[in-house]
C-alpha positions in Angstrom: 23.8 12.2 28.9 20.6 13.3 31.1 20.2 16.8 29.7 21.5 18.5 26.3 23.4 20.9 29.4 26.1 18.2 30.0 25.5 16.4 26.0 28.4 14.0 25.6 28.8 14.1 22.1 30.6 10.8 21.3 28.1 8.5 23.7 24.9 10.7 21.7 26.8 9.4 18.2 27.1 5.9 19.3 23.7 5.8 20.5 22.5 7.0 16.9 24.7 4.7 15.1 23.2 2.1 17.1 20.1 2.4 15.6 21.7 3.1 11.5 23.4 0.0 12.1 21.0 -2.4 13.6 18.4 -0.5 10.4 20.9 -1.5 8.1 22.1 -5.0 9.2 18.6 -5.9 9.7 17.3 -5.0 5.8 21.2 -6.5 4.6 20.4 -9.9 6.2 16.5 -10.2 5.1 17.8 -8.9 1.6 14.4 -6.9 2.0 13.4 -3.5 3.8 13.8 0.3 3.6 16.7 1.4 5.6 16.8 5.0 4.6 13.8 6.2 6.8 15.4 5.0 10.2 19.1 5.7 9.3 17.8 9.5 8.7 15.8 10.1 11.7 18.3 8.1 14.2 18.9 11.9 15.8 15.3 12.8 16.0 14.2 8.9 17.6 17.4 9.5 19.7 16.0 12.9 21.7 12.8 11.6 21.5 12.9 8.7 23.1 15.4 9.1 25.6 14.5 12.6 26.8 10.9 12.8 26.6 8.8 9.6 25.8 7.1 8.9 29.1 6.8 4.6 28.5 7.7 1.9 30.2 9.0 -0.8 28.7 8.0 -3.5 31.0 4.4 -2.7 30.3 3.6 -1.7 27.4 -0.3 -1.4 28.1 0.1 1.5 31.0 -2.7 3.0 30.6 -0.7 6.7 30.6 1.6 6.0 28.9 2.5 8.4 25.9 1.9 7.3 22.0 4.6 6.6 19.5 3.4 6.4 16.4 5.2 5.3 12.9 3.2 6.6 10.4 5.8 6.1 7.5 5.6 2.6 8.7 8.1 1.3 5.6 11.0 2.2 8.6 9.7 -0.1 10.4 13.6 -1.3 11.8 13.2 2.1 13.6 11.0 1.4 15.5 12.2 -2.3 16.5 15.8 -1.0 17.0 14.1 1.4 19.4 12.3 -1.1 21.5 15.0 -3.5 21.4 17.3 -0.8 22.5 15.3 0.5 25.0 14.5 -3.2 26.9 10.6 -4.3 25.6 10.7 -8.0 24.9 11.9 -7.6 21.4 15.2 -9.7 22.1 18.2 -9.8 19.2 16.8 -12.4 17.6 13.9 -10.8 16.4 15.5 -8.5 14.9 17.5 -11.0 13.3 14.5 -12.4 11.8 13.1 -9.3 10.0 10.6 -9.5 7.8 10.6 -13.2 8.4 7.8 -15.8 8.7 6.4 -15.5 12.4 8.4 -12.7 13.6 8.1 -10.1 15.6 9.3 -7.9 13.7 7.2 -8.3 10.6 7.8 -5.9 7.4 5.9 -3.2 8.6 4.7 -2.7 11.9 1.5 -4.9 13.1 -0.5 -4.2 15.8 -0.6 -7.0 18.4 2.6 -8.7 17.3 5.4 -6.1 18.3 5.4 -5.1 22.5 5.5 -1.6 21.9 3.7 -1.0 18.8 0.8 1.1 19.3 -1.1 0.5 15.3 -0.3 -1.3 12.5 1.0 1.3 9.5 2.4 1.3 6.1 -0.4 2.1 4.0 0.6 6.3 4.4 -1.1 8.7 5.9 -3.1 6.5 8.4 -0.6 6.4 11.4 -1.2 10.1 11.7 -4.5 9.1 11.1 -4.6 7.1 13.9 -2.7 9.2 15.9 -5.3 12.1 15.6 -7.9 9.5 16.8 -5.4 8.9 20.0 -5.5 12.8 20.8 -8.7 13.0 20.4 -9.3 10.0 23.0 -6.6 11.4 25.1 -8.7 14.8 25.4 -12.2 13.1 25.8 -11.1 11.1 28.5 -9.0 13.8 30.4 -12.0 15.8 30.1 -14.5 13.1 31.9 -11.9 11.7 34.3 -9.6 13.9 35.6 -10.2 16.2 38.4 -8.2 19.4 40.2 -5.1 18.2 41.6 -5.2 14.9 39.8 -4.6 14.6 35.9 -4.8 10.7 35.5 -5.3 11.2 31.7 -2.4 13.1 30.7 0.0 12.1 27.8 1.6 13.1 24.3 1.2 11.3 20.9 4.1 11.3 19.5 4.1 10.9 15.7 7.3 10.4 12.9 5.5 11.0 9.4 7.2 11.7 6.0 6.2 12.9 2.2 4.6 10.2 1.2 1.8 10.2 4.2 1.7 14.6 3.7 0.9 13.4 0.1 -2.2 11.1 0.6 -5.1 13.2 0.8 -6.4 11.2 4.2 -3.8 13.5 5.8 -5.5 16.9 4.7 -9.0 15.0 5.8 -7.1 14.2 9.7 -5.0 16.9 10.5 -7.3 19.5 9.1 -9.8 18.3 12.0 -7.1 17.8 14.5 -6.5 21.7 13.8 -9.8 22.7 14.5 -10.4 20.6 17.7 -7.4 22.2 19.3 -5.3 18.5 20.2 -2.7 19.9 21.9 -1.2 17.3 22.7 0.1 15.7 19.4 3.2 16.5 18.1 4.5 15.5 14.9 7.9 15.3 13.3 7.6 15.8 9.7 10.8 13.8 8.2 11.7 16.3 5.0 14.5 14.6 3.8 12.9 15.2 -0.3 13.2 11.4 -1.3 10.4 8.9 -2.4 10.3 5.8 -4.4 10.9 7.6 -7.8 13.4 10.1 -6.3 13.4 13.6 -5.5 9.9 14.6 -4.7 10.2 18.1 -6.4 8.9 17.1 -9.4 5.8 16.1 -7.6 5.7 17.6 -4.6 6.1 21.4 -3.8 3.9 22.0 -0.9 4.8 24.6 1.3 4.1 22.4 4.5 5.0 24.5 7.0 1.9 27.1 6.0 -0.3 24.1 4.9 -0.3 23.6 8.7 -0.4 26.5 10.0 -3.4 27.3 8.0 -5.2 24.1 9.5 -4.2 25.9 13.3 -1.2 23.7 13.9 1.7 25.6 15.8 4.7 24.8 13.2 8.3 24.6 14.0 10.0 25.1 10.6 13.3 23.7 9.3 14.7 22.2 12.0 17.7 20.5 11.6 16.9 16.7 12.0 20.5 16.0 12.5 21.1 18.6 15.5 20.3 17.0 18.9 19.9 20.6 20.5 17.5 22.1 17.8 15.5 18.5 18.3 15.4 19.5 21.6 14.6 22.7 21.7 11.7 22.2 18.3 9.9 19.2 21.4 10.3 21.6 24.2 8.3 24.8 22.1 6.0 21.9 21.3 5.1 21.1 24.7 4.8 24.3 25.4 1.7 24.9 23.3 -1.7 23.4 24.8 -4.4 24.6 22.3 -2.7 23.2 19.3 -0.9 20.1 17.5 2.1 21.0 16.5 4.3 19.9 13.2 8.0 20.1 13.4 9.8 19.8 10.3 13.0 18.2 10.4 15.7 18.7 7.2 16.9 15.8 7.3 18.8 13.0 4.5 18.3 10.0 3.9 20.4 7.1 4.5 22.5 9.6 7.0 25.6 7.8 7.4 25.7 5.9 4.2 28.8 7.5 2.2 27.6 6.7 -1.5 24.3 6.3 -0.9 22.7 8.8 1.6 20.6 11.5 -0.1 19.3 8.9 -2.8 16.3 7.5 -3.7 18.4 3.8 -4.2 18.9 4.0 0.1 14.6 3.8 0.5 13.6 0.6 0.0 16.6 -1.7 -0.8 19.6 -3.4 1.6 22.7 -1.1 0.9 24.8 -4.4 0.3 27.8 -5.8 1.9 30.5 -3.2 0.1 28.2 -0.1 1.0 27.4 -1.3 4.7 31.5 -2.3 5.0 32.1 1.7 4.1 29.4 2.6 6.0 30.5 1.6 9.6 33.3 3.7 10.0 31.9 6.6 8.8 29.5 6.2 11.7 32.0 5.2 14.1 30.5 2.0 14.9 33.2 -0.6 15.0 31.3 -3.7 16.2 30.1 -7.0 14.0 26.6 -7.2 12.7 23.4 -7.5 15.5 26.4 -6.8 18.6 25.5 -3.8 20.5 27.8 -2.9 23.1 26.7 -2.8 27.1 27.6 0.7 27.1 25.2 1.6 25.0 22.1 -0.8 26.0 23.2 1.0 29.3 22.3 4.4 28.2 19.5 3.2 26.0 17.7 1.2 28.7 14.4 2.9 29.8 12.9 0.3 32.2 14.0 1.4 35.2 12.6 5.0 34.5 9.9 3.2 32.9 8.9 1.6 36.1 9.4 4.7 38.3 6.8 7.0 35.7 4.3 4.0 36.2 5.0 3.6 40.1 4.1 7.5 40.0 1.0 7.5 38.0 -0.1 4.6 40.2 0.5 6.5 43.5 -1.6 9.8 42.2 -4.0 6.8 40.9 -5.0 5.3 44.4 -5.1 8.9 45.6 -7.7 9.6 43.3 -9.1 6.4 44.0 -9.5 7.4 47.3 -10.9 10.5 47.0 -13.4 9.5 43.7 -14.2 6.0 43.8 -17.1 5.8 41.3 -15.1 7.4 39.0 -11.6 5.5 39.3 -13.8 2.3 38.9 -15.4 3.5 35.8 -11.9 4.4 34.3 -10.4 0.8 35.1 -13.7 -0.7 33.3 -13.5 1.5 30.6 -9.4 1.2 30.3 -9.8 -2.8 30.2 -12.3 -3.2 27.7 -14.9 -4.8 29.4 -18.8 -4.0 29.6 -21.0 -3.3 32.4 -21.7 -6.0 34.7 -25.5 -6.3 34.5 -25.4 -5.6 30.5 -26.6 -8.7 29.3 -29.6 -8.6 31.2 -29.9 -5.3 30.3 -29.8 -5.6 26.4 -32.2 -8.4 26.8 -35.0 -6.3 28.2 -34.4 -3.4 25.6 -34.7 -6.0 23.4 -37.8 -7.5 24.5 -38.7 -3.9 24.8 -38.8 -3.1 21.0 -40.0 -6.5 20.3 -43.2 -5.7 22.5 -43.6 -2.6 20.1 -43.4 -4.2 16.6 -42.6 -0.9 14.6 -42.5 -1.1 11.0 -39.9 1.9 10.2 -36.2 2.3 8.5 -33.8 0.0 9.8 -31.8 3.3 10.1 -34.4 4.8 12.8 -34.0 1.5 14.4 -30.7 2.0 14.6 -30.7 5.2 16.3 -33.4 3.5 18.5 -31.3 0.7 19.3 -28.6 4.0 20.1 -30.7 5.6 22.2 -31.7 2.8 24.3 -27.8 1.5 24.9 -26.0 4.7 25.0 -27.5 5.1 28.6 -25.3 2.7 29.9 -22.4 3.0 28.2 -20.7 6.2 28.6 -17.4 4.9 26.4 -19.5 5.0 23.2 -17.9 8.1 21.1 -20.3 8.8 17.9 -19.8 10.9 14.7 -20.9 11.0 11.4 -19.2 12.5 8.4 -21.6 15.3 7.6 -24.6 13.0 7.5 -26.1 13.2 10.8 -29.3 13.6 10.2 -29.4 11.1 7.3 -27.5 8.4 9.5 -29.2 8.9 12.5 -26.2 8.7 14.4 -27.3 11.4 17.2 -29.2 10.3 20.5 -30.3 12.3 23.4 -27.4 12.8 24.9 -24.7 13.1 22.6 -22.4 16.4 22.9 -20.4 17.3 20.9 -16.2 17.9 21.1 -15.0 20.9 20.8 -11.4 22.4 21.3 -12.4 23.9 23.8 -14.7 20.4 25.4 -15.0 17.3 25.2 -18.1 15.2 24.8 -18.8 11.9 23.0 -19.5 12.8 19.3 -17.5 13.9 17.1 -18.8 16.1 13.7 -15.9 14.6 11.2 -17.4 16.8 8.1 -17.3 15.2 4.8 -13.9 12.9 5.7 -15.4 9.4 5.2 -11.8 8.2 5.5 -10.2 10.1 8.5 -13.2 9.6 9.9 -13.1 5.8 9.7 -9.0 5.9 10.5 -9.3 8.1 13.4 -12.2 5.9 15.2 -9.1 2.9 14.5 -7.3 5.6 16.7 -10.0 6.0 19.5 -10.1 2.4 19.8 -6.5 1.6 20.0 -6.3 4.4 22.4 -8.7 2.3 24.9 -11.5 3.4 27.3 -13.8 4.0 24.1 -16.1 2.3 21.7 -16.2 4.2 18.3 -19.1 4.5 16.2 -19.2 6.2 13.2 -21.3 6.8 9.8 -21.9 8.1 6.0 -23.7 6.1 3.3 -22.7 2.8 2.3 -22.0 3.8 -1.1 -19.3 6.4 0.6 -17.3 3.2 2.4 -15.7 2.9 -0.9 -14.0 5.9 0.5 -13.1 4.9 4.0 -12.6 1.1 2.8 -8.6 0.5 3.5 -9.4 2.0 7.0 -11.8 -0.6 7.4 -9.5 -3.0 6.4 -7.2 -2.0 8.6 -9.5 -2.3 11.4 -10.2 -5.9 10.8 -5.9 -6.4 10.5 -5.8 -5.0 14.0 -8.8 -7.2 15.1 -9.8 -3.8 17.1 -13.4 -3.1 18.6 -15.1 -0.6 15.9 -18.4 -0.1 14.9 -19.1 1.0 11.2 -22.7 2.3 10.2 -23.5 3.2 6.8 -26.8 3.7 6.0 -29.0 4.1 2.3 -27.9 0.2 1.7 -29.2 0.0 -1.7 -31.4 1.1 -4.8 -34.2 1.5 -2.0 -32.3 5.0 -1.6 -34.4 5.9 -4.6 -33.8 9.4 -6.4 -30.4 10.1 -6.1 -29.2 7.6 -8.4 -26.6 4.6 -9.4 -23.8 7.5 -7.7 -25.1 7.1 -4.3 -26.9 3.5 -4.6 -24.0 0.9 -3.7 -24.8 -2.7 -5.8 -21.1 -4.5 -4.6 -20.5 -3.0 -1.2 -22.5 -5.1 0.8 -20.8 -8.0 -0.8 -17.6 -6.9 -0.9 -17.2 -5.7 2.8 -18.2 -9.1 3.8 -15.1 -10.3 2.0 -12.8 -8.3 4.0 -11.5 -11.1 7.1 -12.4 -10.5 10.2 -15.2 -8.0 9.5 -18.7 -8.8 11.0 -20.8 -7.4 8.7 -24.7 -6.7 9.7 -27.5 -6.4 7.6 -30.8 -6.4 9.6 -34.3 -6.9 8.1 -36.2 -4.9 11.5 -36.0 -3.7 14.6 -35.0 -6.3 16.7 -32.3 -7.5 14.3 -31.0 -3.6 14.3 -31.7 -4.1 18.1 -29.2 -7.4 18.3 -26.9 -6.0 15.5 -25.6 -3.4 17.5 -25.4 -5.2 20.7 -23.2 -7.8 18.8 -20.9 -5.3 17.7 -20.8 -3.6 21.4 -19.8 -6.9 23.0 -17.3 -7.7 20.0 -13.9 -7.6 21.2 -11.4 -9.6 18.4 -12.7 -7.4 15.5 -14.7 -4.4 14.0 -18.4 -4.8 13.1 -20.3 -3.0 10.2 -24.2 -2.3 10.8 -25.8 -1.4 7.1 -29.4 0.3 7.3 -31.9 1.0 5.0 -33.1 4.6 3.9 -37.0 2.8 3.4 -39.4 1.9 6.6 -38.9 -2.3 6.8 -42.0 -4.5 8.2 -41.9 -5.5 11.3 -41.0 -9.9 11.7 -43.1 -11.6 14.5 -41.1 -14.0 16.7 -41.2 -16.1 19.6 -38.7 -16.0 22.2 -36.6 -18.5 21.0 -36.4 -17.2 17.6 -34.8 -13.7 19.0 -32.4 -15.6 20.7 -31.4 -17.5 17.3 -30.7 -13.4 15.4 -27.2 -14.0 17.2 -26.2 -16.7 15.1 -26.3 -14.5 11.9 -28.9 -16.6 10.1 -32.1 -18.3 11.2 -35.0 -19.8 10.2 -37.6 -16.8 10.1 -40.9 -18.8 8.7 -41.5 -22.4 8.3 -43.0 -23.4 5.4 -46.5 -24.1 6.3 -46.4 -28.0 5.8 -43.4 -28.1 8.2 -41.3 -29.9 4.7 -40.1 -27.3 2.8 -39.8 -27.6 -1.3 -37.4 -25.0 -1.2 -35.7 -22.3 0.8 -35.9 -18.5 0.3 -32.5 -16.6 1.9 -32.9 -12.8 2.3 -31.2 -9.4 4.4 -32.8 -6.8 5.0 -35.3 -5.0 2.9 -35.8 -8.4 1.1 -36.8 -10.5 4.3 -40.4 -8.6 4.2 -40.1 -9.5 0.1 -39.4 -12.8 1.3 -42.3 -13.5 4.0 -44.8 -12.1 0.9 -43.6 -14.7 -1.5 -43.9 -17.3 0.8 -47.2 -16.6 1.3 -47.9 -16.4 -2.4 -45.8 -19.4 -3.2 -48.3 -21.4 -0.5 -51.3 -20.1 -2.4 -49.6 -22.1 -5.4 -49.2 -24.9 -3.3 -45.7 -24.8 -3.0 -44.3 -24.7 0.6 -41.0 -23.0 1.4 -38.8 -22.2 4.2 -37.6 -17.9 4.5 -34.4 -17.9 6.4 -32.7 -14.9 7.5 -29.3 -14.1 7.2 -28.7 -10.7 9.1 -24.8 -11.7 9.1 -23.6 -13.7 6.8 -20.3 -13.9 8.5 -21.5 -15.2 12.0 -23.6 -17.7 10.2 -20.4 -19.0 8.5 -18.5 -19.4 11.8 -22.1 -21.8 13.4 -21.6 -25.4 14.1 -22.3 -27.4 10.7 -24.5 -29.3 12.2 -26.8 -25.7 13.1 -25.7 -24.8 9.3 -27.3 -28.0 8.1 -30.5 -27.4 10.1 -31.2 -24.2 8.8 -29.8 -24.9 5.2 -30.5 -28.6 5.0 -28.6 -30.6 1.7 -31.1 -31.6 -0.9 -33.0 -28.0 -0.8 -33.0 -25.7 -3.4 -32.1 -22.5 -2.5 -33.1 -18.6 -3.8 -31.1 -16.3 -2.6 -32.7 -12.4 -2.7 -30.5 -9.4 -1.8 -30.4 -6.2 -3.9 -26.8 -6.2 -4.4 -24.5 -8.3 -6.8 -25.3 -12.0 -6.8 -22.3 -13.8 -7.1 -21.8 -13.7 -3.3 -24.6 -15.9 -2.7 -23.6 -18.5 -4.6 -21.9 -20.1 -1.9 -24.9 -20.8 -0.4 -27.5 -21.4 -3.4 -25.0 -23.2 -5.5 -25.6 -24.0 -9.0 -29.0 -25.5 -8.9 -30.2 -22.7 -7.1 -31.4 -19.0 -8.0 -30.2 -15.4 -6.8 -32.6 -12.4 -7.0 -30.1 -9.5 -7.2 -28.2 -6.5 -9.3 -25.6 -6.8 -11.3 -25.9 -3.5 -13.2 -25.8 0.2 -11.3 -28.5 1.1 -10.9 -30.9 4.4 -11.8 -32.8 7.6 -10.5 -36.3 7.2 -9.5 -38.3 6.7 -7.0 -37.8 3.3 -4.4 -40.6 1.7 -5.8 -40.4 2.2 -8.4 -36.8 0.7 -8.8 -37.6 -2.3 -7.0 -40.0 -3.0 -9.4 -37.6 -2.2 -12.8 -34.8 -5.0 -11.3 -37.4 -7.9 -10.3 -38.1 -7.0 -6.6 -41.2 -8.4 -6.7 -43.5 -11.1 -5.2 -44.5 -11.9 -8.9 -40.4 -12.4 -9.5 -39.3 -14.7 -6.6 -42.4 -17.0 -7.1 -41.3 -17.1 -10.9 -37.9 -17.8 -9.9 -38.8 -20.7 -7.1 -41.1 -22.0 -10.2 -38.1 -22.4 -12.4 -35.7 -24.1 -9.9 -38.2 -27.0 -8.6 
């Protein structure tokens, strides 16, 4: 059973039909799930995992470990019957309780529920999404860390895809890239078995895959027979083999293998087979046992913790070698690999803060954004940029970014216009561990990247989204490129942190925020126009963190009303409160750089800053709905609900009532 050279043919078939009929038990019982996928690659998970997949099942989080990634994630009881099988703390039960509430095993696989499962998928095409950003790590890090004599970074990612993800387009945007920066170490097993939802995919999909990837610069191992342990075999073996590029092996495969009426159909995808079609099914595998009972033999052969323990045990050994011999640089890698910051980083993001405070420089939040880069980066080697084509319009690059290459590594990456891979590979880098990904385009163009973004804030995984030009302040290129809802309707997403400084120092405290944010991505939006400087005291600088914050008293020290703004609107704010005093009416400007951190204060700091009995205007050049929840009915919103037009800044802000004339009108008609 070691090696394909003594292959016991009837223990291989039992451990296959191990997996068909946990797959197909498991969707029978929850009368919900897509059995087809894992009874049809049982062959390919079979040489895979027992044969090559370096893991160890009693820690999951080895640092070394290789990747296993299911990007058509619908299988999902693939993946669980391998982990059960194989001895992670996935115990009968939980696969008993598929798809049920509070699982483990959850209808898809999620990301910090499952032992074992490396990214949450289902949505198709970003597991191998992800999985490109886990090469990429993979090579970055090797690159910095590992010395002659001691590779400490050095592991596949291992990938099972299908139609459905080589028909969403964010596969073209990922493994175009991967092509071109020469990850050699992810292989992919393309699962051709022709069925989709709607049933044989020739009516919709033709694609010659195999030269689709060789002309991205993948090595390709065509029609292989997914059913063959010995061509698996040999397709992973030609794989590893080749250094310089990914490589796709496609797999002819059927689905629902096993299934006598039903294999080969689109009705075996995404429906239980039923008790008649399961009852025929069993002998036809050769498995003779009652549902959810797997015999000791085969949990015997299956087991990987004891090799598990003895790859670790290895790795650790060559570890404390290297330990030995480069101390500075093993201690990095354990801070890096565990997530946490620099000791003395506190202190030291207070004095850069301090720092651009002292200067009070009135320029685009998006220059103090690469400020705020250029000052941190220094310290923080694990921060990986990129920008998708935008560059020098985000403002992304610092002094001392270099970047990848096949042929380097380096800690920005030039993702080209793929606003979505771009987004869905940082997901990747992150997961991966021992990096914090940043990444940009325009705000508008997160409509493009948005379900990676979601997915992000699912995973609750350290990411750092920039997008730049926030709003009509863009100016001449028009409604296209000027996002109105974004703003708004990023904040919506759960879980996502979403920044909006007025200055420096807010772009200054928004980025160290999302740095020391471990439970969930952050998004830092920057405007294309210079912003005024806001004085502040101490104190006041030390109140940004809370997301919202009295920036200006009113004058009398009892204000008649309250004026809420982000960003470019804060110095629009400041100006009308000045105005508004002129008239004799005294008002409060709070800013709100993050709405969501504001949310999560204390109600009574809530209270303080937005006392009961105020009246509230709310001013944000985006859609005004959002801020409703904080102006209520009584109170006024200064905003945009139509797209908006091509001219310049001024110009527009002028045209859609952002102007000192407008909010003093509006306070007027509210008191």
């Amino acid at each position: 059973m070691g090696t394909f050279k003594d292959f016991d043919a009837p223990v291989f078939k039992d451990l296959t039909s191990a997996i068909r009929a946990l797959a197909m038990d498991a969707v029978q019982k929850a009368n919900s799930g897509h059995p087809g996928m894992p009874m049809g690659m049982a062959e390919i998970a079979e040489v895979l995992w027992i044969h090559h997949l370096r893991h160890n099942p009693g820690n999951p989080q080895w640092v070394d470990r290789d990747r296993f990634i299911l990007s058509n994630g619908h299988g999902s009881m693939l993946i669980y019957a391998l982990l059960h099988l194989t001895g992670y703390d996935l115990p009968m039960e939980e696969i008993k309780k598929f798809r049920q509430f509070h699982s483990k095993t959850p209808g898809h696989p999620e990301y910090g529920y499952t032992p074992g499962v490396e990214t949450t998928t289902g949505p198709l095409g970003q597991g191998i999404t992800n999985a490109v950003g886990m090469a990429l790590a993979e090579k970055v890090l090797a690159a910095e860390f590992n010395r002659p004599g001691y590779n400490i970074v050095d592991h596949n990612t291992y990938v099972f895809l299908g139609d459905g993800c080589l028909m969403e387009g964010i596969s073209h945007e990922a493994c175009s890239l991967a092509g071109t920066l020469g990850l050699g170490k992810l292989i992919c097993f393309y699962d051709d078995n022709g069925i989709s939802i709607d049933g044989h995919v020739e009516g919709w999909f033709t694609d010659d895959t195999p030269k689709r990837f060789e002309s991205y610069g993948w090595h390709v191992v065509p029609d292989v027979k997914g059913h063959d342990p010995v061509a698996i075999e040999a397709a992973i073996e030609a794989a590893k083999r080749v250094n310089d590029k990914p490589t796709m092996i496609c797999c002819k495969t059927i689905i629902g293998m096993g299934s006598p009426n039903m294999a080969n159909t689109h009705s075996v995808h995404g429906a239980a087979l039923g008790d008649a079609e399961i009852a025929a099914t069993r002998p036809h595998i050769g498995w003779h046992h009652p549902p959810f009972e797997i015999p000791q033999e085969v949990y015997n052969a299956w087991d990987a913790k004891a090799k598990g323990q003895k790859l670790e045990a290895e790795w650790n050994e060559k570890f404390a070698e290297y330990a030995g011999k480069y101390p500075a640089e093993a201690a990095e890698f354990k801070r890096r690999m565990a997530g946490e910051l620099p000791a003395d980083w506190q202190g030291y993001v207070e004095n850069i803060i301090n720092q651009i405070n002292a200067k009070a420089e009135t320029i685009a939040s998006r220059k103090a954004s690469q400020n705020a880069i250029e000052a941190l980066a220094p310290v923080l080697p694990e921060l990986i940029g990129g920008s998708a084509d935008l560059a020098g319009s985000n403002l992304t690059l610092w002094s001392g970014s270099k970047g990848v290459a096949s042929d380097n590594g380096g800690n920005y990456v030039y993702y080209g216009v793929r606003e979505f891979g771009m987004s869905a590979m940082m997901n990747g880098l992150s997961l991966h561990g021992g990096l914090i990904p940043y990444g940009a385009t325009f705000l508008m163009f997160s409509e493009y990247a948005r379900n990676a973004l979601r997915m992000a804030a699912l995973m609750k995984i350290r990411n750092i989204f920039v997008f730049t030009h926030d709003s009509i302040g863009l100016g001449e290129d028009g409604p296209t490129h000027q996002p109105v809802e974004q703003t708004a309707t990023l904040r919506y997403i759960p879980n996502m942190d979403v920044w909006r400084p007025c200055d420096t120092v807010e772009s200054a405290v928004s980025w160290a925020r999302a740095i020391e944010r471990k439970n969930g991505p952050s998004t830092l939006i920057f405007s294309r126009q210079n912003l005024p400087f806001q004085k502040r005291d101490a104190a006041t600088i030390k109140l940004i963190d809370k997301g919202g914050y009295v920036l200006s008293e009113a004058s009398n020290g009892k204000p008649q009303a309250i004026l809420i703004a982000t960003g470019s609107e804060v110095g629009l704010a400041m100006n009308a409160q000045k105005a508004l005093a002129d008239e004799g009416i005294f008002v409060r400007v709070v800013s709100m750089p993050c709405t969501n951190v504001f949310d999560r204060q204390e109600p009574s700091y809530k209270a303080g800053v937005l006392p009961k009995g105020v009246k509230c205007v709310a001013i944000e050049a985006g859609v005004t709905d959002f801020w409703r929840k904080y102006v209520g009915l009584d109170g006024a919103v200064v905003g945009i609900d139509t797209f908006g037009e091509s001219a310049p800044a001024d110009v527009l802000f002028k045209h859609f009532g952002f102007t000192v004339e407008n909010v003093v009108k509006t306070v007027k008609n509210i008191l």
